[in-house]
TORTI-992979 format. One line per field, with one value per residue (C-alpha): residue number from 0; x, y, z. Coordinates in steps of 0.2 Angstrom, whole numbers. Layout:
<selums>
dolo <- c(NUM	...) .
px <- c(X	...) .
py <- c(Y	...) .
pz <- c(Z	...) .
</selums>
This chain:
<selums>
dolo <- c(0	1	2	3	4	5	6	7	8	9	10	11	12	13	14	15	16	17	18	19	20	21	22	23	24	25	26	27	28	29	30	31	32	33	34	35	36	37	38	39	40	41	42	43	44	45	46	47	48	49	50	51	52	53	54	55	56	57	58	59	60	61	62	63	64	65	66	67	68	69	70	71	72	73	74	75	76	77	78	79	80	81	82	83	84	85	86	87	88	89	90	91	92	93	94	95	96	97	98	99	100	101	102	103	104	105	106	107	108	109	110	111	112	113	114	115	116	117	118	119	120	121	122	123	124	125	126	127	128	129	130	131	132	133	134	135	136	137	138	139	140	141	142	143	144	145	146	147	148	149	150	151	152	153	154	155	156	157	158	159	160	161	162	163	164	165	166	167	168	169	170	171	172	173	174	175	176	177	178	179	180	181	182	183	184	185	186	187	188	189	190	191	192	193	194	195	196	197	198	199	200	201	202	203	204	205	206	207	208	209	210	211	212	213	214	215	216	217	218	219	220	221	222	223	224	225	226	227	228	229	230	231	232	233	234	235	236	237	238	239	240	241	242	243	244	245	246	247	248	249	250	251	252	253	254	255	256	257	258	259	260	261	262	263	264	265	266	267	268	269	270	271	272	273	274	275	276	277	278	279	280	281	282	283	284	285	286	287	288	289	290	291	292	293	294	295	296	297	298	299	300	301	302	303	304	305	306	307	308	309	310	311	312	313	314	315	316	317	318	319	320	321	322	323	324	325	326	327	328	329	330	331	332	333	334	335	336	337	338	339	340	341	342	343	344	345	346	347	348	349	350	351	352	353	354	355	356	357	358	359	360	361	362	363	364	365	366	367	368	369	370	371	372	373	374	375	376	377	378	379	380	381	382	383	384	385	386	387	388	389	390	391	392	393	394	395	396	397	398	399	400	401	402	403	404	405	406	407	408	409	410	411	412	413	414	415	416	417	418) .
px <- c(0	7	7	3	-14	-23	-16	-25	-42	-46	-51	-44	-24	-19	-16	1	-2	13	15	32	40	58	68	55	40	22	14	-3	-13	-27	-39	-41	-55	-55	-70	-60	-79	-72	-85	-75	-81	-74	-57	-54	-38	-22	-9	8	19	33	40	54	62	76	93	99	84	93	104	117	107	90	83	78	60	56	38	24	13	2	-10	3	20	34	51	62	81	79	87	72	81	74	66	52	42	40	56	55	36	37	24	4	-1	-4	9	-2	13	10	6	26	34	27	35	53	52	48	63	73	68	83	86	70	70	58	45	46	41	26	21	21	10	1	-1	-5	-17	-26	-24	-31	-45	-51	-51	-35	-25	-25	-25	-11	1	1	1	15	27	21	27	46	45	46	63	57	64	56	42	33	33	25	13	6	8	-2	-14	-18	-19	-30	-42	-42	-45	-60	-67	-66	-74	-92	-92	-77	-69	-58	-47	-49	-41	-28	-22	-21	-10	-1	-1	9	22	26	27	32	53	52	43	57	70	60	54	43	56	60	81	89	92	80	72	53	51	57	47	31	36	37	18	13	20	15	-3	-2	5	-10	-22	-18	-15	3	3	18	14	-4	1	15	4	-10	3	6	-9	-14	1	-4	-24	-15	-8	9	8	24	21	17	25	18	19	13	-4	-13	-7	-10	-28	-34	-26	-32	-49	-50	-43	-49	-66	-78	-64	-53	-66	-72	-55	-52	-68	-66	-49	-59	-68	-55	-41	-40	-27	-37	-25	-30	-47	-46	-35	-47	-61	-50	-48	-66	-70	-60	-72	-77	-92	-109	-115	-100	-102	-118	-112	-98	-112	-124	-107	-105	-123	-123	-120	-100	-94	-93	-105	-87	-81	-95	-86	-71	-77	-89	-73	-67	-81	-83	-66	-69	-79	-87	-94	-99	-114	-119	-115	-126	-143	-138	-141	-157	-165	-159	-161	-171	-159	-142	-151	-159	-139	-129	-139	-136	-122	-124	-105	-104	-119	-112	-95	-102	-114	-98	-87	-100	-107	-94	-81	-98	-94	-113	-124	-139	-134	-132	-150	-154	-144	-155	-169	-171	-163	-177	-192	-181	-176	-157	-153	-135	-129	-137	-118	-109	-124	-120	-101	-107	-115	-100	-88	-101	-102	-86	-81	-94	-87	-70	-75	-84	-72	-57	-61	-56	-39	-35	-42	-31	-14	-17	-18	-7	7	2	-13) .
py <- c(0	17	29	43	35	44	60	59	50	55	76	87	86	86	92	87	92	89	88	90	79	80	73	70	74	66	68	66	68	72	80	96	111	128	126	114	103	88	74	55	49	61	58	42	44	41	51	48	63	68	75	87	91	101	89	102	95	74	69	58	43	48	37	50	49	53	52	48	32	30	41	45	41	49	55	53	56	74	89	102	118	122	111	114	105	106	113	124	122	107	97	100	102	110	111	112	119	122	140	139	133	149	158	152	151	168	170	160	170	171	153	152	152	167	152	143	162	163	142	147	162	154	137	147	158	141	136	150	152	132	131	118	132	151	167	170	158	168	184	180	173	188	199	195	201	220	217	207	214	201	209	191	188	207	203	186	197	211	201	189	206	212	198	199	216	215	200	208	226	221	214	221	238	237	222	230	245	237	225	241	248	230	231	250	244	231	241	257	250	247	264	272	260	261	279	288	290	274	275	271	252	247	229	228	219	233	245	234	232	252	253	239	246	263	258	249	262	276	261	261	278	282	304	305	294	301	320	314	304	320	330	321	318	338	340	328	333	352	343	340	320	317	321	302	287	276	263	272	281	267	267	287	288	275	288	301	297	287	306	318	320	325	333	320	309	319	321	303	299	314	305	289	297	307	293	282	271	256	253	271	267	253	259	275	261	252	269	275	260	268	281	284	296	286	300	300	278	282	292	280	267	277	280	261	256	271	270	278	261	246	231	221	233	236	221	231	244	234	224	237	244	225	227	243	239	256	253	234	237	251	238	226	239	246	231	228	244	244	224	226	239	227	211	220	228	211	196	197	188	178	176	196	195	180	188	203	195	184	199	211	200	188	196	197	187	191	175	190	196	177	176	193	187	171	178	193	179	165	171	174	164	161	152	155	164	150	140	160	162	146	153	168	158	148	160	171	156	151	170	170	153	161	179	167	155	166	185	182	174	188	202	195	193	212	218	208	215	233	235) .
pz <- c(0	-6	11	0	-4	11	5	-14	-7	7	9	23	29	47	62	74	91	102	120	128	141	146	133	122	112	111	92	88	73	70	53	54	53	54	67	76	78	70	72	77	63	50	59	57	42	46	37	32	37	36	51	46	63	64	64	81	92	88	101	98	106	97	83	67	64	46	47	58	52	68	75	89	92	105	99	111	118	110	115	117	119	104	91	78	69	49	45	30	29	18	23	21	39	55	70	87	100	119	122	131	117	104	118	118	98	97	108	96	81	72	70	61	44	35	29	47	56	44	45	66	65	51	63	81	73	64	81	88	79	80	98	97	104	112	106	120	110	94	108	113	99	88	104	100	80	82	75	61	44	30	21	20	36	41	28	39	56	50	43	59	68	58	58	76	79	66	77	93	88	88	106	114	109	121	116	99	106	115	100	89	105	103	83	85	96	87	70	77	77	57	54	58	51	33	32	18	3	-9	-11	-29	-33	-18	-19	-24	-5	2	-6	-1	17	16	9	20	38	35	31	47	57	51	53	74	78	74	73	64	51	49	49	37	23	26	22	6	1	2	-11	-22	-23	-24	-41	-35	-43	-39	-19	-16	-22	-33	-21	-6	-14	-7	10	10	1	17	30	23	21	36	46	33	32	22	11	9	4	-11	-17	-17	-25	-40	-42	-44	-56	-65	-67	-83	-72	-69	-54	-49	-50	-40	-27	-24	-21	-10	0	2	15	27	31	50	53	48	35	25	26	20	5	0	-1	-12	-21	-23	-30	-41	-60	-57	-51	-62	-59	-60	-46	-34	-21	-19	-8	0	5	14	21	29	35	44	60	60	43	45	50	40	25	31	32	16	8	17	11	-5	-8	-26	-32	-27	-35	-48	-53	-49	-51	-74	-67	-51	-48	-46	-34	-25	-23	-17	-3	3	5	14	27	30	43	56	75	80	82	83	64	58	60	54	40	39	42	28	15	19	11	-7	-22	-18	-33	-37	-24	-10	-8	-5	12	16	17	26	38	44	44	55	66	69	70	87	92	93	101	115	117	118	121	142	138	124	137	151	139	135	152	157	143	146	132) .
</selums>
């Protein structure tokens, strides 16, 4: 029998969850869901997998284990200083760590390759988010990366942090505030290492670390980096083009309209209108999500279902509206009280309307707006958009499941760290 067989016939891939005894490690495996409600009977596949420990963590006593063929096995004789897991993130599965462990690997940091830092943030906020782990252990090993450098790695912490703060605004502004505090601690070093201007012969990574980190940093509060890119933008809608990189105009339009106001947001949108750059166009619509006080939400979605943005193009500010927790809900109204005209606009092609449902109303962690979901959707033909509210539905639910299940232990971590 080929081992790999399990791999091509059966669906889903694994979980390892280890457990750490002196001198050795316990394995177990285990299919994995993002909801982490696997049913015994859906996890009765045993995987061959490969185990790709680091060679450092062999003693000279310890028998190398290229794979784990049992639902459990215990490595042992190892030296557990420091040891991980998947080395190089070959392998197609999830690491489950103790909470400890996240820790001292965050402390090790710079033995850790640039694809293993991503595979452990990656894996602890799986983790996380399944109820296998704790937000605390993702907390904790993201807590020693202010010093990290690689733009791929940024890229998968901003983005975890993100997610959480999004999950956590409905039902706790107060562990959204203090992971934004957290989120500008941890940025706030590379700030000032990468600065606003773009030196000659710099590498593209770079350059997108620079757009990426500065976005961050107006997203959470940083004044500096808000009064700079307001600054900029003012130049640019002057007519000074040349007053924001290339590179940066999205970063700046999302401060500034999120900071400016009413003002800022009619510049971006008569740039939006005025630019034959269809990556102009689209960064503009990107941009208008941002927007804070609920009457100028309520123009940028009149703005949406108007004829001035594409049928094609009407999900990309609903994306960020949905992503901005002042706006969410707004979102969700709008489309309530204007159902006929959204259905009427979309549905000539349901995979636009689809599309657009899914990224509206999926980043909810409300059981209460699940069912007003359910409810307002009931009574209608959902023909060919009905598998996208099946998506919204279980995102919304493990989103709640997560906010319930962990929202103390996040609370206490942040307190506990100053946030």
């Amino acid at each position: 029998m080929f081992p790999q067989r399990n791999w091509i016939k059966t669906i889903g891939f694994p979980v390892l969850t280890v457990t750490e005894e002196p001198g050795q490690i316990a394995v177990k495996q285990n299919r994995f869901l993002s909801t982490g409600d696997v049913k015994p009977e859906e996890d009765t596949t045993t995987w061959w997998i490969p185990i790709f420990l680091n060679e450092e963590a062999y003693t000279s006593s310890a028998e190398k284990v290229a794979a784990l063929t049992a639902k459990e096995s215990t490595i042992k004789n190892l030296d557990t200083t420091h040891y991980k897991i998947n080395c190089g993130q070959n392998g197609f599965y999830r690491v489950n760590y103790p909470s400890s462990r996240l820790t001292q690997l965050g402390e090790d940091r710079h033995k850790l390759s640039v694809s293993d830092r991503i595979g452990l943030i990656a894996d602890a906020a799986a983790m996380a988010f399944s109820g296998l782990g704790t937000t605390a252990g993702l907390l904790s090993f993201l807590h020693a990366l202010s010093d990290e450098q690689s733009y791929l790695v940024w890229a998968e912490i901003i983005s975890q942090l993100g997610k959480l703060r999004s999950l956590f605004a409905e039902s706790s502004p107060s562990i959204r505030d203090g992971l934004k505090r957290f989120t500008l601690d941890l940025v706030s070093p590379t700030v000032e290492k990468v600065g606003w201007e773009f030196a000659e012969g710099e590498d593209f990574l770079t350059g997108r670390l620079r757009a990426l980190i500065i976005s961050t940093a107006g997203t959470c509060g940083h004044q500096a980096v808000i009064t700079e890119a307001r600054r900029r933008f003012d130049l640019f809608v002057s007519g000074d083009r040349s007053a924001i990189h290339p590179s940066l105009r999205l970063a700046v339009f999302r401060i500034a309209v999120a900071e400016g106001g009413a003002e800022a947001l009619s510049a971006v949108m008569n740039e939006y209108t005025s630019t034959t750059a269809v990556d102009g166009k689209e960064i503009s619509l990107a941009s208008l999500g941002r927007v804070r006080q609920p009457e100028l939400i309520q123009e940028v979605l009149e703005f949406t279902l108007s004829d001035k943005v594409k049928i094609q193009d009407k999900h990309t500010p609903a994306i960020a509206l949905s992503n901005n927790s002042d706006a969410r809900g707004a979102l969700w109204k709008f489309i309530q009280s204007n159902w006929e005209e959204v259905y009427g606009q979309l549905s000539g092609n349901m995979v636009v309307l689809d599309r657009f449902l899914k990224n509206s109303l999926n980043k909810f962690a409300s059981r209460e707006t699940l069912k007003e979901i359910e409810d307002f959707f009931e009574d209608k033909d959902n023909t060919g958009y009905d598998k996208g509210l099946g998506i919204i539905a279980d995102n919304i639910r493990g989103n709640a499941g997560y906010v319930e299940r962990d929202g103390e232990r996040v609370k206490e971590w942040l307190k506990e760290h100053g946030y």
